[in-house]
C-alpha positions as CSV (number, residue, x, y, z in Angstrom):
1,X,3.7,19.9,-17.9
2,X,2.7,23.6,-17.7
3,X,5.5,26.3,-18.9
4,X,6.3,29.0,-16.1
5,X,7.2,32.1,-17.0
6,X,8.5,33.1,-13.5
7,X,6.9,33.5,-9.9
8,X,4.9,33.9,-8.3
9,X,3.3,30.5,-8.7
10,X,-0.3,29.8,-8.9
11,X,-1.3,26.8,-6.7
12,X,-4.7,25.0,-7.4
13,X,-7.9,24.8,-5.1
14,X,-8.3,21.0,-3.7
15,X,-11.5,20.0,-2.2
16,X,-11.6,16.9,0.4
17,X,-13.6,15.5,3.2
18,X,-11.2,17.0,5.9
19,X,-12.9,17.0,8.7
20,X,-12.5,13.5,9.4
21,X,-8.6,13.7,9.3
22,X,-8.6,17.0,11.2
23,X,-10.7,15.3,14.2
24,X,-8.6,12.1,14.3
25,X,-5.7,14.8,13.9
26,X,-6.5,16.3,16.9
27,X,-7.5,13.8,19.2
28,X,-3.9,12.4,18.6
29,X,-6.2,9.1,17.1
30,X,-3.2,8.4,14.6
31,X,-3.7,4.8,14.4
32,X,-7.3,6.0,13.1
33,X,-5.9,8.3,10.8
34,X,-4.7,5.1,8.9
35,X,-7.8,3.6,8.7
36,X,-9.2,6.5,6.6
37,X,-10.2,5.6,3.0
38,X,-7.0,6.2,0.6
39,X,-4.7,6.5,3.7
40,X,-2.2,3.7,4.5
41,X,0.3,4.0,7.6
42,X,3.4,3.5,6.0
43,X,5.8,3.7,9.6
44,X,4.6,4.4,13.5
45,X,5.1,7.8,15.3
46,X,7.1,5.9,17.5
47,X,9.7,4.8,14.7
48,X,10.3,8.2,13.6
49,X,12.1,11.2,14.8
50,X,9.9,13.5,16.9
51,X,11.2,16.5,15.1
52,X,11.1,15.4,12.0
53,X,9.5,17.9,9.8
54,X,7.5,17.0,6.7
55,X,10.3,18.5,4.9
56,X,13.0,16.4,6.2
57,X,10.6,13.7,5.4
58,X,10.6,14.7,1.9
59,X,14.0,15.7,1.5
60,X,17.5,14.8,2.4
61,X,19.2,16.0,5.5
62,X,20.3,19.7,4.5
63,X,21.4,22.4,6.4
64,X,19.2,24.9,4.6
65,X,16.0,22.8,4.1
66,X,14.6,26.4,3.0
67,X,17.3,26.7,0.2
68,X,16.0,23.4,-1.1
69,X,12.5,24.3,-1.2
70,X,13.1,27.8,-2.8
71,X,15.5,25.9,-5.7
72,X,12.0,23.3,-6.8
73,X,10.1,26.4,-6.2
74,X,12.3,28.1,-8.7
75,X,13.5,25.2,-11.1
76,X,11.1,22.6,-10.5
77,X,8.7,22.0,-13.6
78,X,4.3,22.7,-12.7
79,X,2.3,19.5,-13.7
80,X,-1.5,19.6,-13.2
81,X,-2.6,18.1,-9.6
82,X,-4.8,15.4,-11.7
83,X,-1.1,13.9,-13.2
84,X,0.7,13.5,-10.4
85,X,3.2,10.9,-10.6
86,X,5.8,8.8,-8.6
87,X,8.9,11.6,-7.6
88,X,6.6,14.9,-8.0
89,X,6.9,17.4,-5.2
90,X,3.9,18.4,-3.6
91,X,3.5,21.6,-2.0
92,X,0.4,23.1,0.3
93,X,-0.9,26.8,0.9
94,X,-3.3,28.7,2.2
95,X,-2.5,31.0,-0.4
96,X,-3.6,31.1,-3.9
97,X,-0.6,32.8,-5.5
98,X,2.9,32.1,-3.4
99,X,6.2,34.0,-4.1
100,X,8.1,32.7,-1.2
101,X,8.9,29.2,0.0
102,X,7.3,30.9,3.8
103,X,4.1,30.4,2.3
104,X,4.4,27.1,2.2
105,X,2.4,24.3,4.9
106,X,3.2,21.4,4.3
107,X,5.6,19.2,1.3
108,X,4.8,15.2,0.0
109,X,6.4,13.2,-2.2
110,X,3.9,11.3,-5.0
111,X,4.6,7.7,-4.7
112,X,2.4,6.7,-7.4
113,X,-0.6,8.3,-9.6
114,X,-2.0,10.4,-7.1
115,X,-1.3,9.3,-3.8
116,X,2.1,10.7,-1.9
117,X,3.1,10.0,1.2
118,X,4.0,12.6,4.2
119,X,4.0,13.2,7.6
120,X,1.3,15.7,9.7
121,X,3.3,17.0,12.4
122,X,4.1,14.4,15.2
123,X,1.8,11.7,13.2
124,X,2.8,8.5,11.8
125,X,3.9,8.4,8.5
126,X,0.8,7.6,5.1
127,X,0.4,7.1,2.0
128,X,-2.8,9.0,1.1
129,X,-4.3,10.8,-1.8
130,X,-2.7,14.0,-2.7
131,X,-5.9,15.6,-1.9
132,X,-6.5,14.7,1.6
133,X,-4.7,16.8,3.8
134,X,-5.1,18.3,7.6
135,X,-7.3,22.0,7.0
136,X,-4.6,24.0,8.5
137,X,-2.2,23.0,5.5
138,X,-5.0,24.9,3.1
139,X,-6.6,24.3,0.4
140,X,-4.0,24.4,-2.4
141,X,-1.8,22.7,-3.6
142,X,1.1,22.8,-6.5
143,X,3.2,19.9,-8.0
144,X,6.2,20.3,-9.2
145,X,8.7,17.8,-11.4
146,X,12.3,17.3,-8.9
147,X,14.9,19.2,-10.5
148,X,18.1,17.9,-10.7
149,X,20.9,18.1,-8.4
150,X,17.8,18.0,-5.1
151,X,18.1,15.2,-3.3
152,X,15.2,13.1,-1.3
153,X,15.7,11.2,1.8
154,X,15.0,8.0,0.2
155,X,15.1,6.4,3.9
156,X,11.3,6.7,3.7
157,X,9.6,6.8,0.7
158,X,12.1,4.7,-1.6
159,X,11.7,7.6,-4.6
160,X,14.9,8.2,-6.0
């Protein structure tokens, strides 16, 4: 794990093959999306909430979903993107350095040794590699260990 002094925190440049996703993304083609190399469709739009946010998707039902974020943001543990492990928390930016939880585009939870799973918007739900995300999330990322006490809406992802 890396030691952090205090924020702001430094989020790490991913590169992937976007443009794929991003096309799919937009055509609404999420059946497609699923078909994507690394990406598994885990449960149908159609199954889920329509307002479900990835947040919610990540984390238990919480008044204050921005409280949450701010209190892994602040307590949670950095681990370098290439060790990401079942119960990490992974964050997106389109900012290099982020000091507020605002900053943040888009949350997964890692499922296993690399891959999370999350939800793009209105999409169905995958399992993909922690790399491969929609553009407009950016192209950082951050992992962070769960601290204790912040509970995840193990509905979904089954990641106590």
């Amino acid at each position: 794990m890396i030691e952090r002094k205090a924020a702001p925190l430094k989020y790490y440049r991913i590169h992937s093959k976007q443009s794929a996703l991003d096309t799919l993304s937009h055509e609404y083609d999420f059946d497609g999306i699923g078909k994507l190399p690394g990406f598994r469709t885990i449960l149908h739009a159609t199954d889920c909430d329509p307002s479900m946010t990835c947040f919610q998707h990540v984390f238990a039902d919480h008044p204050d979903l921005k409280s949450v974020v701010e209190e892994v943001l602040t307590r949670g543990d950095m681990v370098w993107p290439e060790n990401v492990k079942r119960g990490h928390i992974v964050f997106y930016s389109q900012k290099e350095i982020v000091t507020f939880a605002e900053d943040i585009t888009h949350v997964a939870i890692a499922v296993g040794d690399g891959e999370v799973q999350s939800r793009f918007g209105e999409t169905h739900v995958y399992e993909h590699p922690y790399q491969s995300v929609l553009s407009r999330y950016g192209g950082y990322v951050l992992v962070l260990t769960r601290p204790e006490g912040v509970l995840l809406n193990t509905a979904f992802h089954g990641v106590e």
